[in-house]
PDB file of N, CA, C, O and CB in Angstrom:
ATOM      1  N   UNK A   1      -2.856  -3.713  14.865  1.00  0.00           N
ATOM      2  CA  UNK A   1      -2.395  -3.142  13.620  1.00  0.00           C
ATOM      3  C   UNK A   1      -2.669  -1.637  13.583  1.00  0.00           C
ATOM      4  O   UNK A   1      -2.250  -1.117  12.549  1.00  0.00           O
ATOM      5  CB  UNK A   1      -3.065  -3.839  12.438  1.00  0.00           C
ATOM      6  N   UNK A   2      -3.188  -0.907  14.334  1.00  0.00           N
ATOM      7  CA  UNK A   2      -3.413   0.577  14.358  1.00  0.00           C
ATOM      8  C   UNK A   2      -1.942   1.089  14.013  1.00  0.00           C
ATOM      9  O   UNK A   2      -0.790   0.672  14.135  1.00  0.00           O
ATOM     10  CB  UNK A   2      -4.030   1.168  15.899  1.00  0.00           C
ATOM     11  N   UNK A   3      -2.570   2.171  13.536  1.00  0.00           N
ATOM     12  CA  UNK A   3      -1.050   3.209  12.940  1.00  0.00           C
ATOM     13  C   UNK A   3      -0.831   3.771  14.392  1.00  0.00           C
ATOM     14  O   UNK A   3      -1.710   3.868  15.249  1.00  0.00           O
ATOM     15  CB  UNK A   3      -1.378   4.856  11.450  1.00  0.00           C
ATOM     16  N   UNK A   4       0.462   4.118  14.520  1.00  0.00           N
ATOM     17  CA  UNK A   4       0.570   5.441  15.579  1.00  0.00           C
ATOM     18  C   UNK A   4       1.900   5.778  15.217  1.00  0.00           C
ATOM     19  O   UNK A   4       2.806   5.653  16.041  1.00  0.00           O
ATOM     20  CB  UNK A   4       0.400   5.166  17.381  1.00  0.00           C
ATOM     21  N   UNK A   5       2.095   6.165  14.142  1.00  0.00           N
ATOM     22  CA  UNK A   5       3.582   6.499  13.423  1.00  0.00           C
ATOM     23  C   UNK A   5       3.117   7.406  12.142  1.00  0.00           C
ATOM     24  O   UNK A   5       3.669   7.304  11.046  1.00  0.00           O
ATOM     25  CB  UNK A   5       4.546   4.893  12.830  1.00  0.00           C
ATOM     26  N   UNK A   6       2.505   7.917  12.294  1.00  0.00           N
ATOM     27  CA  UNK A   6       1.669   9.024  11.151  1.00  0.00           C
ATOM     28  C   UNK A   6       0.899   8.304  10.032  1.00  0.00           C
ATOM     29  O   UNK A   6       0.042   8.981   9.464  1.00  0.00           O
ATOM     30  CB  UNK A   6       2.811  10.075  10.259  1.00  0.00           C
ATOM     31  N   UNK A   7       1.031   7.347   9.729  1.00  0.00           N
ATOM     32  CA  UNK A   7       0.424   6.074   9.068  1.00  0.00           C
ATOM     33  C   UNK A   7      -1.240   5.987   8.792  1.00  0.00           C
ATOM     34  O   UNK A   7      -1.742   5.519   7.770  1.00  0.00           O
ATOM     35  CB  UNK A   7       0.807   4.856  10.045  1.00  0.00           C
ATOM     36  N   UNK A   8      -1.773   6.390   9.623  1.00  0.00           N
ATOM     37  CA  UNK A   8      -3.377   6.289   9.890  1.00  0.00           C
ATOM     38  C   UNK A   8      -3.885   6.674   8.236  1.00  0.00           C
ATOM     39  O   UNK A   8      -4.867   6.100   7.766  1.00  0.00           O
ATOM     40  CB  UNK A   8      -4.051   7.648  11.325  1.00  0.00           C
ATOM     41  N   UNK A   9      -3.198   7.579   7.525  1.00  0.00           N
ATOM     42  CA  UNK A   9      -3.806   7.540   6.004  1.00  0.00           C
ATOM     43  C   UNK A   9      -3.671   6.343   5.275  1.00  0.00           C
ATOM     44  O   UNK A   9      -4.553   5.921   4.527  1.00  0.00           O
ATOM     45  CB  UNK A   9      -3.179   8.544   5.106  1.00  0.00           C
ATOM     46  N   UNK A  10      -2.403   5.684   5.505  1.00  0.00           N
ATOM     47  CA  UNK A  10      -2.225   4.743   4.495  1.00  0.00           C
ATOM     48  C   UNK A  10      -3.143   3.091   5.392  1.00  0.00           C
ATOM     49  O   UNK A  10      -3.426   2.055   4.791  1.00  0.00           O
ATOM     50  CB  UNK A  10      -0.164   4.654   4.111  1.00  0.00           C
ATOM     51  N   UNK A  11      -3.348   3.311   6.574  1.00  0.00           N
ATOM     52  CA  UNK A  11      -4.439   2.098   6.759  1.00  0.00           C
ATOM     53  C   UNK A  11      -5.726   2.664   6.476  1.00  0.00           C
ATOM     54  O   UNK A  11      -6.543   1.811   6.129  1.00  0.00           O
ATOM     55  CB  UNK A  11      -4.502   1.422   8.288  1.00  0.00           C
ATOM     56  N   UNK A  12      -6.227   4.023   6.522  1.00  0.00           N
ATOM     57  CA  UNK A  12      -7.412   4.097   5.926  1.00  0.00           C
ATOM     58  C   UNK A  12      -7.908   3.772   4.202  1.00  0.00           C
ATOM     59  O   UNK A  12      -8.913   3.298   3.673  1.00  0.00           O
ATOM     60  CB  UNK A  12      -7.630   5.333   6.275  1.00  0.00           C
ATOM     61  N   UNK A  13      -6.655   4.291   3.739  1.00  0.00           N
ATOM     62  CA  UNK A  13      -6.535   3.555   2.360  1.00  0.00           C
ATOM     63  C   UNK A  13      -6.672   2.582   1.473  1.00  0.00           C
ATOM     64  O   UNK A  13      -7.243   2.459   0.390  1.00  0.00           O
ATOM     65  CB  UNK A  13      -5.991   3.490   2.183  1.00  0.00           C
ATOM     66  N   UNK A  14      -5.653   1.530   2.565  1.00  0.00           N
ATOM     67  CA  UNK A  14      -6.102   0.165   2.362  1.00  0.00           C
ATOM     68  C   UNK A  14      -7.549  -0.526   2.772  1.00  0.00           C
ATOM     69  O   UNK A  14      -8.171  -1.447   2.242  1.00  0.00           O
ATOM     70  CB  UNK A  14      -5.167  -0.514   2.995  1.00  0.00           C
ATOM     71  N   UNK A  15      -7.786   0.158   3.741  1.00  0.00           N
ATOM     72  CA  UNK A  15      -8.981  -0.361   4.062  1.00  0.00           C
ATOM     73  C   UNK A  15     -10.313  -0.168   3.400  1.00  0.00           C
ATOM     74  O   UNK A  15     -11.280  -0.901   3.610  1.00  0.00           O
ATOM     75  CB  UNK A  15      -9.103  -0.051   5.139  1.00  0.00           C
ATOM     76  N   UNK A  16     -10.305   1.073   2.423  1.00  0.00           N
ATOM     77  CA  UNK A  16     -10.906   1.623   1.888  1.00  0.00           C
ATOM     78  C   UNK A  16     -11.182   0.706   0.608  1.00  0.00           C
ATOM     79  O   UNK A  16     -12.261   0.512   0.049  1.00  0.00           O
ATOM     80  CB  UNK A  16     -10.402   2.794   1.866  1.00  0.00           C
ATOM     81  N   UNK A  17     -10.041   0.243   0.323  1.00  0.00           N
ATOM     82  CA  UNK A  17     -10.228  -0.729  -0.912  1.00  0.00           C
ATOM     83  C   UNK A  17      -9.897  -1.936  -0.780  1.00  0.00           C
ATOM     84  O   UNK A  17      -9.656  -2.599  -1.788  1.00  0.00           O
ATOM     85  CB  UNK A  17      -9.570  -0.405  -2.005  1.00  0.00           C
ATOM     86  N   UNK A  18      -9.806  -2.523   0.559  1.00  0.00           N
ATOM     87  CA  UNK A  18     -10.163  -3.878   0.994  1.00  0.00           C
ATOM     88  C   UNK A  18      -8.885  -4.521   0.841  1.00  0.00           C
ATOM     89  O   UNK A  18      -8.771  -5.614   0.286  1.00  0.00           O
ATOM     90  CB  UNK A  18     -11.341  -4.592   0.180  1.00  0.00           C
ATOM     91  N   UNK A  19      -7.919  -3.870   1.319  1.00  0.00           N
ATOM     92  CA  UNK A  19      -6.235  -4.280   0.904  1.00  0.00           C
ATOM     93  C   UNK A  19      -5.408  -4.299   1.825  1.00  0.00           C
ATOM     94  O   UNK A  19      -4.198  -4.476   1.683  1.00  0.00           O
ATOM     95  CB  UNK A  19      -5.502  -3.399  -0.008  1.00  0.00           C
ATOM     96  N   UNK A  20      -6.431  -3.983   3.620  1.00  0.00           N
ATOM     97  CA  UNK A  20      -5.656  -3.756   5.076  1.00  0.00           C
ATOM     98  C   UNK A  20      -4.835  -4.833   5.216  1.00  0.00           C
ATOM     99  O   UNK A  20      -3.911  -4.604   5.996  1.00  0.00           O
ATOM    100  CB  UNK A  20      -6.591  -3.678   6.422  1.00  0.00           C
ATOM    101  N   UNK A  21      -4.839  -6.271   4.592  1.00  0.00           N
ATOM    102  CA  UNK A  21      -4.103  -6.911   4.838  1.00  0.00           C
ATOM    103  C   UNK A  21      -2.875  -6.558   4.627  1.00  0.00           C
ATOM    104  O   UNK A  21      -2.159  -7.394   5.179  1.00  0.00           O
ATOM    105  CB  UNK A  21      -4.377  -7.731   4.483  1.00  0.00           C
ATOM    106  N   UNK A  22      -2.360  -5.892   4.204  1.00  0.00           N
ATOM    107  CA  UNK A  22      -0.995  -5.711   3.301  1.00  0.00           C
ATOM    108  C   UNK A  22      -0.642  -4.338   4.191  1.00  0.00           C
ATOM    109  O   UNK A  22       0.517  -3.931   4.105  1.00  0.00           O
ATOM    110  CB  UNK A  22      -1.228  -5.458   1.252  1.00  0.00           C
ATOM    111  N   UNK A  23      -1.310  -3.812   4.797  1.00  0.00           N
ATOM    112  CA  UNK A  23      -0.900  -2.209   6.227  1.00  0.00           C
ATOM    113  C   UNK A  23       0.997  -2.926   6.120  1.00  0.00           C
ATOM    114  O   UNK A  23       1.942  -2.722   5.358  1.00  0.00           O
ATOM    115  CB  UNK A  23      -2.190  -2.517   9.041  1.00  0.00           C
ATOM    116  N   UNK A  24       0.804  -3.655   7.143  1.00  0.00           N
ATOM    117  CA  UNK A  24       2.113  -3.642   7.819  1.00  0.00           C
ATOM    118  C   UNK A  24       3.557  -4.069   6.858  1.00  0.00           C
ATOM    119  O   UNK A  24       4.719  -3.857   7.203  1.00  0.00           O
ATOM    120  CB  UNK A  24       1.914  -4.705   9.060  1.00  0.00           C
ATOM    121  N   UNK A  25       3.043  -4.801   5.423  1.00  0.00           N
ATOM    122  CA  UNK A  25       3.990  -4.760   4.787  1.00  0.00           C
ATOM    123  C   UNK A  25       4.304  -4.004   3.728  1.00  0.00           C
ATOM    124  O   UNK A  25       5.322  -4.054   3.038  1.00  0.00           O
ATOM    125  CB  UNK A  25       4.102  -5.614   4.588  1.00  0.00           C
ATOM    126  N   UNK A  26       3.254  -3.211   3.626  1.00  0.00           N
ATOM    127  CA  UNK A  26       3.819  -2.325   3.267  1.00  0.00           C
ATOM    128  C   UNK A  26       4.508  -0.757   3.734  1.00  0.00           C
ATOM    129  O   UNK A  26       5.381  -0.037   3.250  1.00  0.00           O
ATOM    130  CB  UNK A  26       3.199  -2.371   2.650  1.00  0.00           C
ATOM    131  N   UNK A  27       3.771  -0.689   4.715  1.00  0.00           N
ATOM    132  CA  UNK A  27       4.588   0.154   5.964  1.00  0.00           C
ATOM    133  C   UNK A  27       6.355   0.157   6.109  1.00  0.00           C
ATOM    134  O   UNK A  27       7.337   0.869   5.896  1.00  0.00           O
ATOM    135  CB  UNK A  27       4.028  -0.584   7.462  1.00  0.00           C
ATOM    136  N   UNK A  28       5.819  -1.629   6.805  1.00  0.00           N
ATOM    137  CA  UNK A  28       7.346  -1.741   7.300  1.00  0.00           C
ATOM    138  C   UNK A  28       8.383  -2.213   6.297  1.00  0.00           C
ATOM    139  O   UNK A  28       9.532  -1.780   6.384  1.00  0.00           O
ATOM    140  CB  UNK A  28       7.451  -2.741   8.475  1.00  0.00           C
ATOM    141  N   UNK A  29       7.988  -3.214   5.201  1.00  0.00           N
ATOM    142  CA  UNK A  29       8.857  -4.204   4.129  1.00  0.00           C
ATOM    143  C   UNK A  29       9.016  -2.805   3.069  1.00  0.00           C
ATOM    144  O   UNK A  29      10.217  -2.534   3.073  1.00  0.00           O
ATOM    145  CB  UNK A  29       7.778  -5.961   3.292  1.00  0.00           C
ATOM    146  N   UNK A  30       8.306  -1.870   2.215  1.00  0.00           N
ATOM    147  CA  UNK A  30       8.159  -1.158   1.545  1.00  0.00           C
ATOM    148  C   UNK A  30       7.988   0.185   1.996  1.00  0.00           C
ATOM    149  O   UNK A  30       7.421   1.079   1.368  1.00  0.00           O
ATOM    150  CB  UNK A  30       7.456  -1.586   0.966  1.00  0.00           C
ATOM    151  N   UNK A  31       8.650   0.295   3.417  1.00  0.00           N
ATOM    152  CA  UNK A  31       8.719   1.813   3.651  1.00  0.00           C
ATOM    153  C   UNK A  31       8.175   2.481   3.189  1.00  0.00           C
ATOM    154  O   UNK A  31       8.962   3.290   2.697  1.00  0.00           O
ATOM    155  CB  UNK A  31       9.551   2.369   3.525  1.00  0.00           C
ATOM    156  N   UNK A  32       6.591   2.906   2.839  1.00  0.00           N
ATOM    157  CA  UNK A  32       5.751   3.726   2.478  1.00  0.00           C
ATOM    158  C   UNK A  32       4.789   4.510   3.268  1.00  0.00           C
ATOM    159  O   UNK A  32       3.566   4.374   3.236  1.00  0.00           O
ATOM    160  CB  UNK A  32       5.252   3.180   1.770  1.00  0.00           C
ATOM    161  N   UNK A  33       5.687   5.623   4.218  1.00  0.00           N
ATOM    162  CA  UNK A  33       5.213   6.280   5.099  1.00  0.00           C
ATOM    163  C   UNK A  33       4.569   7.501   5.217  1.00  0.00           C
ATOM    164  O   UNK A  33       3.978   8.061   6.141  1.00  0.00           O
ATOM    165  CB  UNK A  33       5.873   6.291   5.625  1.00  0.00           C
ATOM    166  N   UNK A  34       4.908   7.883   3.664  1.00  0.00           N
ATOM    167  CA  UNK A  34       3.942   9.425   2.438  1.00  0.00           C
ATOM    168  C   UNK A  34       3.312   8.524   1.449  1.00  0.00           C
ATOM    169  O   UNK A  34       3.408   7.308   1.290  1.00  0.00           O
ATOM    170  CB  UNK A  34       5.266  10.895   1.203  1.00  0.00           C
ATOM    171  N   UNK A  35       2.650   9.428   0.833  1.00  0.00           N
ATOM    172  CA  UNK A  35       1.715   9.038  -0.252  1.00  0.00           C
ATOM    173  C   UNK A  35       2.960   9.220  -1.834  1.00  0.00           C
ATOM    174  O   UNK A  35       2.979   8.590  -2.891  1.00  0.00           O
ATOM    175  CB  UNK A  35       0.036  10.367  -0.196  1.00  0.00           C
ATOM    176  N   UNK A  36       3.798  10.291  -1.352  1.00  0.00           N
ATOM    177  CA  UNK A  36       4.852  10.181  -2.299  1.00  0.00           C
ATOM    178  C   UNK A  36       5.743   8.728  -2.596  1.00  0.00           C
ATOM    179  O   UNK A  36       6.052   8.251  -3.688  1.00  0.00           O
ATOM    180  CB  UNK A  36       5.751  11.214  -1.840  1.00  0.00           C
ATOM    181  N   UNK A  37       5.950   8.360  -1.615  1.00  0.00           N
ATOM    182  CA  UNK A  37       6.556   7.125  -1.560  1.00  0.00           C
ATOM    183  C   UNK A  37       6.191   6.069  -2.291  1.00  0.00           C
ATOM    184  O   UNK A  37       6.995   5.253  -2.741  1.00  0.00           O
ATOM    185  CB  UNK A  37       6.539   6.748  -0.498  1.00  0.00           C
ATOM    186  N   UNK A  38       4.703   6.013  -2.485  1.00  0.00           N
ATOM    187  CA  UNK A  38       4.038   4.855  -3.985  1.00  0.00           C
ATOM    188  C   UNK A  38       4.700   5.155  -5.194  1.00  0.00           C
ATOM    189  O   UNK A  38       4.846   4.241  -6.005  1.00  0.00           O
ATOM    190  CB  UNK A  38       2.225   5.081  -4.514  1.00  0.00           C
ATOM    191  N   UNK A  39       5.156   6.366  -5.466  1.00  0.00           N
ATOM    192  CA  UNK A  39       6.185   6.548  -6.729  1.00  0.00           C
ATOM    193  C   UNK A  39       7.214   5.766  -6.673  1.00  0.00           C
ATOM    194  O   UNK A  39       7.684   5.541  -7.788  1.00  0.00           O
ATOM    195  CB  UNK A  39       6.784   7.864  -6.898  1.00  0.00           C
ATOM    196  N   UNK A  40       7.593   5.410  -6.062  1.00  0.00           N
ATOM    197  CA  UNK A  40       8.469   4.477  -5.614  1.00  0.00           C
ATOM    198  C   UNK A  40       9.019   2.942  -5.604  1.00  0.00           C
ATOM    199  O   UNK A  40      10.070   2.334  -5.805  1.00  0.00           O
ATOM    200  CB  UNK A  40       8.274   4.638  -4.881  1.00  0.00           C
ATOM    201  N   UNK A  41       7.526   2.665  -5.211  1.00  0.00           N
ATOM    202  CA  UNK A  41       7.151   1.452  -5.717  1.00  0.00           C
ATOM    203  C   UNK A  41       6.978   0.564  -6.880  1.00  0.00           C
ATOM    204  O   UNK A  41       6.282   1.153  -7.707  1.00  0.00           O
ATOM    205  CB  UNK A  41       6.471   1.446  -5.449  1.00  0.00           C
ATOM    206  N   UNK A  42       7.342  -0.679  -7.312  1.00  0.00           N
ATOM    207  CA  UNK A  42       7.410  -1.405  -8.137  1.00  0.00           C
ATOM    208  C   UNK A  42       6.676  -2.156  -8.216  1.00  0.00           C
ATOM    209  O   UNK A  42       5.903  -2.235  -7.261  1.00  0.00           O
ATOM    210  CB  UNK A  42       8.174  -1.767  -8.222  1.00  0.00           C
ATOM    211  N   UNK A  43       6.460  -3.261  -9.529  1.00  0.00           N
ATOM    212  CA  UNK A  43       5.466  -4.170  -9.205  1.00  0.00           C
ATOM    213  C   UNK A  43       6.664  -5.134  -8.543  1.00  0.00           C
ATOM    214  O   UNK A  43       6.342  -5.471  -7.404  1.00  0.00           O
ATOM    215  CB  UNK A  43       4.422  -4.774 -10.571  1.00  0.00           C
ATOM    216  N   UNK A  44       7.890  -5.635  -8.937  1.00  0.00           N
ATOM    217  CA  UNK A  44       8.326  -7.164  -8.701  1.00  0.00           C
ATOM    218  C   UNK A  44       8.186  -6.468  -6.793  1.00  0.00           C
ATOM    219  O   UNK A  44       8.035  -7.324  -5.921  1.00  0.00           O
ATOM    220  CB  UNK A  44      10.443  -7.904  -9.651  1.00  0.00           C
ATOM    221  N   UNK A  45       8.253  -5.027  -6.381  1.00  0.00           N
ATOM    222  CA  UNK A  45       8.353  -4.940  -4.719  1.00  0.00           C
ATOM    223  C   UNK A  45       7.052  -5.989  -4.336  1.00  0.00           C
ATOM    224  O   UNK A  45       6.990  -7.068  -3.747  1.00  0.00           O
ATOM    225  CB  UNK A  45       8.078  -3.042  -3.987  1.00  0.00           C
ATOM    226  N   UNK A  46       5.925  -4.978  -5.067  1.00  0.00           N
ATOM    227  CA  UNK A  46       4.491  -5.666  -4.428  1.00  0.00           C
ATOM    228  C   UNK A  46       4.696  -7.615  -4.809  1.00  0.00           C
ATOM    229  O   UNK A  46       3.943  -8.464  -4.332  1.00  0.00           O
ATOM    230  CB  UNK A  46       2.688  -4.761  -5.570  1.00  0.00           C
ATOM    231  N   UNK A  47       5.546  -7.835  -5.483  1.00  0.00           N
ATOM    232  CA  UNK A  47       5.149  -9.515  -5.577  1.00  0.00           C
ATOM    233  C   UNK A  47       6.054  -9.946  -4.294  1.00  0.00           C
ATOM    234  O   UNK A  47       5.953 -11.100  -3.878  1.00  0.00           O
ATOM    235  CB  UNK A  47       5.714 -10.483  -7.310  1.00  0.00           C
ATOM    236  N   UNK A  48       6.960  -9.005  -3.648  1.00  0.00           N
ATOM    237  CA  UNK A  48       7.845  -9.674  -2.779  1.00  0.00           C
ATOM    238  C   UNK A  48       7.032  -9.588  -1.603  1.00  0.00           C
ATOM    239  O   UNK A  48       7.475 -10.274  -0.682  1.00  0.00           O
ATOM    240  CB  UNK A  48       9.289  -9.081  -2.648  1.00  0.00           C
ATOM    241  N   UNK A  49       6.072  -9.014  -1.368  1.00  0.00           N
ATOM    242  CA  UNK A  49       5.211  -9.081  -0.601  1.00  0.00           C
ATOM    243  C   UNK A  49       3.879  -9.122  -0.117  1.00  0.00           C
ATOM    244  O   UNK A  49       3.011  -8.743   0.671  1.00  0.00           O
ATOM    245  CB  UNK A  49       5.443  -8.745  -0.396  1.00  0.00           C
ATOM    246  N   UNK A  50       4.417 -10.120  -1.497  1.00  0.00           N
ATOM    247  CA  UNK A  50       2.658 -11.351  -1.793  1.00  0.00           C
ATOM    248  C   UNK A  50       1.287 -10.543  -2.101  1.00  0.00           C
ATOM    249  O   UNK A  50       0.220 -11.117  -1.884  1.00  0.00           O
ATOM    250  CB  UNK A  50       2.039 -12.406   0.018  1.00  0.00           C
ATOM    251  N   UNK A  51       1.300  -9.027  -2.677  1.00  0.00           N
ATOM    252  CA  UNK A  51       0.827  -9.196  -3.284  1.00  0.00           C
ATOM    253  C   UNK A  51       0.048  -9.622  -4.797  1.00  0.00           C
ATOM    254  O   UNK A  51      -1.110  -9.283  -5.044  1.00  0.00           O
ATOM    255  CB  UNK A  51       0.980  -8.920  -2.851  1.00  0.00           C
ATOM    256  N   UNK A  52       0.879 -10.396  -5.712  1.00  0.00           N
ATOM    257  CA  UNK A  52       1.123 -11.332  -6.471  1.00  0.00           C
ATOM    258  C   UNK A  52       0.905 -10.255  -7.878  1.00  0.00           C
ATOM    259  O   UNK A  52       0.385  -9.181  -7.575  1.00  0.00           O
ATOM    260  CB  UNK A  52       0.135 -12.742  -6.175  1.00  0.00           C
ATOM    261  N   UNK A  53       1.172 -10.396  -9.035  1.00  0.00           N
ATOM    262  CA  UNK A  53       1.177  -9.606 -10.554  1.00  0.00           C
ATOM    263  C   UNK A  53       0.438  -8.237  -9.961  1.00  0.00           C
ATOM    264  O   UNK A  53      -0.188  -8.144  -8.905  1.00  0.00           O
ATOM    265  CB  UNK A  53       0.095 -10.548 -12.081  1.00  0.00           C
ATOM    266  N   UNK A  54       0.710  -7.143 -11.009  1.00  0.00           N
ATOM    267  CA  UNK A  54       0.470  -6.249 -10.153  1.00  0.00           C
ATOM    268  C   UNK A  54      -1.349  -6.077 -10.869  1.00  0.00           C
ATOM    269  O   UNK A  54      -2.174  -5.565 -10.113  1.00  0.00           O
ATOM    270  CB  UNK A  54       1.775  -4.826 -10.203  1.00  0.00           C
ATOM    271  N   UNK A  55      -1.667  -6.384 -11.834  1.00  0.00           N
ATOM    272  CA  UNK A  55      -3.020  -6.828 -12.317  1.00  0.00           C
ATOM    273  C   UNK A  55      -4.240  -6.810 -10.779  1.00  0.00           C
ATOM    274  O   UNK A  55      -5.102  -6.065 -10.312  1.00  0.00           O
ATOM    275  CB  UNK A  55      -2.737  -8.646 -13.093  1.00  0.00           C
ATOM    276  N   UNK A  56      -3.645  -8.050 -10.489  1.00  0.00           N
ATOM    277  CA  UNK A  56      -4.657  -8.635  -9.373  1.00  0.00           C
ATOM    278  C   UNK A  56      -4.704  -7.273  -8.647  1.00  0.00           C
ATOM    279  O   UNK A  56      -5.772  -6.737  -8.943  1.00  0.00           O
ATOM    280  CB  UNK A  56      -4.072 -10.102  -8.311  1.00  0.00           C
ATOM    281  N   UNK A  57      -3.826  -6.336  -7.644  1.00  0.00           N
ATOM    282  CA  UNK A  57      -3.840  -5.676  -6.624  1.00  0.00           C
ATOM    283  C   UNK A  57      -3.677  -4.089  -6.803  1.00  0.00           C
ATOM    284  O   UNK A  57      -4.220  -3.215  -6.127  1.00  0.00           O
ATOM    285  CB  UNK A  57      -2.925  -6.254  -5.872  1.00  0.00           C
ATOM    286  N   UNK A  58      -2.722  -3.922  -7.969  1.00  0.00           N
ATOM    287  CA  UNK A  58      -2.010  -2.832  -8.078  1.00  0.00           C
ATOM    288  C   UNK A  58      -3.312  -1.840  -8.728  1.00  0.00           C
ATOM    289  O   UNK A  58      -3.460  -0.671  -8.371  1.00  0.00           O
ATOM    290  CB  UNK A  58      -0.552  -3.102  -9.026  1.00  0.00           C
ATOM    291  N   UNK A  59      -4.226  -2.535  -9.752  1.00  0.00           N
ATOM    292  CA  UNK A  59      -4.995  -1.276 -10.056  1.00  0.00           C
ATOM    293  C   UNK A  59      -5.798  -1.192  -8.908  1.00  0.00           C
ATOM    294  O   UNK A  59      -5.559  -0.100  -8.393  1.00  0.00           O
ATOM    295  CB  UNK A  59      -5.855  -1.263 -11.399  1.00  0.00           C
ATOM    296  N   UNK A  60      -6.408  -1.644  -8.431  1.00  0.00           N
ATOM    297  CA  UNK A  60      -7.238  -1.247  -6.861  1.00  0.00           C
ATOM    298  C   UNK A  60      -5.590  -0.045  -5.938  1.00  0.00           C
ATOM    299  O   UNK A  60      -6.056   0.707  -5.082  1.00  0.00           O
ATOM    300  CB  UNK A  60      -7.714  -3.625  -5.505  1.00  0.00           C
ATOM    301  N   UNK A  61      -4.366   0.057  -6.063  1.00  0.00           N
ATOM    302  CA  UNK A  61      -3.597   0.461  -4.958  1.00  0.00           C
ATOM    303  C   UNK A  61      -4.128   1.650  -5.858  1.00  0.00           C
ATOM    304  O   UNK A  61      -4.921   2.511  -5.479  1.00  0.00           O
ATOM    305  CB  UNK A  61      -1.895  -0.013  -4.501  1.00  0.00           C
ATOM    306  N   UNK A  62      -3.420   1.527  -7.411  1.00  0.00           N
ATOM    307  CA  UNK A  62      -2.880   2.428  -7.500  1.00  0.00           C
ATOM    308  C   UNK A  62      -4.234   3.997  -7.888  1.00  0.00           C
ATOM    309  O   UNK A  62      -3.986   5.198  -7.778  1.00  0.00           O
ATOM    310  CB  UNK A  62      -1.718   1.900  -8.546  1.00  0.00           C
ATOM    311  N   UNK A  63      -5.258   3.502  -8.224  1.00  0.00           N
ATOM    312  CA  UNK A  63      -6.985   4.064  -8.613  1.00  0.00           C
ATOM    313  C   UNK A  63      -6.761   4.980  -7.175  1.00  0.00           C
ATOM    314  O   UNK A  63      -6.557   6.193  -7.122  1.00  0.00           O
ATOM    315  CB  UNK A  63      -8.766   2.491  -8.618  1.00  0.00           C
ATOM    316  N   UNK A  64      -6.832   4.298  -6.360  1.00  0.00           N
ATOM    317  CA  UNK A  64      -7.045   5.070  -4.890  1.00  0.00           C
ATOM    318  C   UNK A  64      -6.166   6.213  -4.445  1.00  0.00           C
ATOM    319  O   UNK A  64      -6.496   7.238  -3.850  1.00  0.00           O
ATOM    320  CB  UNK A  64      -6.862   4.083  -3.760  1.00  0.00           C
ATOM    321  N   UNK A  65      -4.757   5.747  -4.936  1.00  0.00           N
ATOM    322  CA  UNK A  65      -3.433   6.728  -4.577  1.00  0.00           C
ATOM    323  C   UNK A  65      -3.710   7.697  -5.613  1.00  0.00           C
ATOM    324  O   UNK A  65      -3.036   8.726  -5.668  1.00  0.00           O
ATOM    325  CB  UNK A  65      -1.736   6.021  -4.719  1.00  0.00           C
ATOM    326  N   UNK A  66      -4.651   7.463  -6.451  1.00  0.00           N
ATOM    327  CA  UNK A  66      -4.200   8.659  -7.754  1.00  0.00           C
ATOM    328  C   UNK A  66      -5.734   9.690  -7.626  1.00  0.00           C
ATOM    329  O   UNK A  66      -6.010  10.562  -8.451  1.00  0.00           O
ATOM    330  CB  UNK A  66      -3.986   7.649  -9.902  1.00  0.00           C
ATOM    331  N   UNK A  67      -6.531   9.371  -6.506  1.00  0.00           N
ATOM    332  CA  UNK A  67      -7.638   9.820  -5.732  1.00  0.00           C
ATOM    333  C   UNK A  67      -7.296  10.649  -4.947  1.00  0.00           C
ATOM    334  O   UNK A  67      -7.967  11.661  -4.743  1.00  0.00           O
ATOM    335  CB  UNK A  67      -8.284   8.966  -5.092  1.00  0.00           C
ATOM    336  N   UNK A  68      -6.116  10.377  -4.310  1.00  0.00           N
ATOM    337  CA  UNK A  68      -5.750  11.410  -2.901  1.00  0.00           C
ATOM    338  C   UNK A  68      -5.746  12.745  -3.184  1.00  0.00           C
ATOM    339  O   UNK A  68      -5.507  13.564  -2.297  1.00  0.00           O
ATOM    340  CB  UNK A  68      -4.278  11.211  -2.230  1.00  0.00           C
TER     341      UNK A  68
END
C-alpha cells in the first residue's frame, strides 16, 4: 500500500487518525490526490466506500484535513 504517486501525505493522514484502511479507496475510488480535492467530497461518496454515515468517520477525516 505505499504511495509512490505523490500520495505519501494523504497515507500519512490517514494513518495519523487511524483511517489507513480507506488509503487506496480513497486514492483510487475518490480520486483524492490534493488536499484540495476533500472539497470535493461528499458524505453519500464516503458511504460508497464503506466508510458508513459520515458521523462515524468523517469528523476524524475532516478535523485532520482542516489541520493541514
Amino acid at each position: 500500500m505505499a504511495p509512490d504517486d505523490g500520495t505519501d501525505w494523504l497515507l500519512a493522514l490517514l494513518t495519523e487518525i487511524q483511517l489507513e484502511q480507506f488509503y487506496l479507496k480513497i486514492r483510487d475510488e475518490l480520486h483524492v490526490t490534493r488536499l484540495g480535492h476533500f472539497d470535493y467530497v461528499k458524505p453519500a461518496d464516503l458511504d460508497q466506500i464503506g466508510m458508513g454515515r459520515p458521523g462515524r468517520y468523517w469528523g476524524q477525516l475532516a478535523g485532520a484535513v482542516g489541520q493541514e
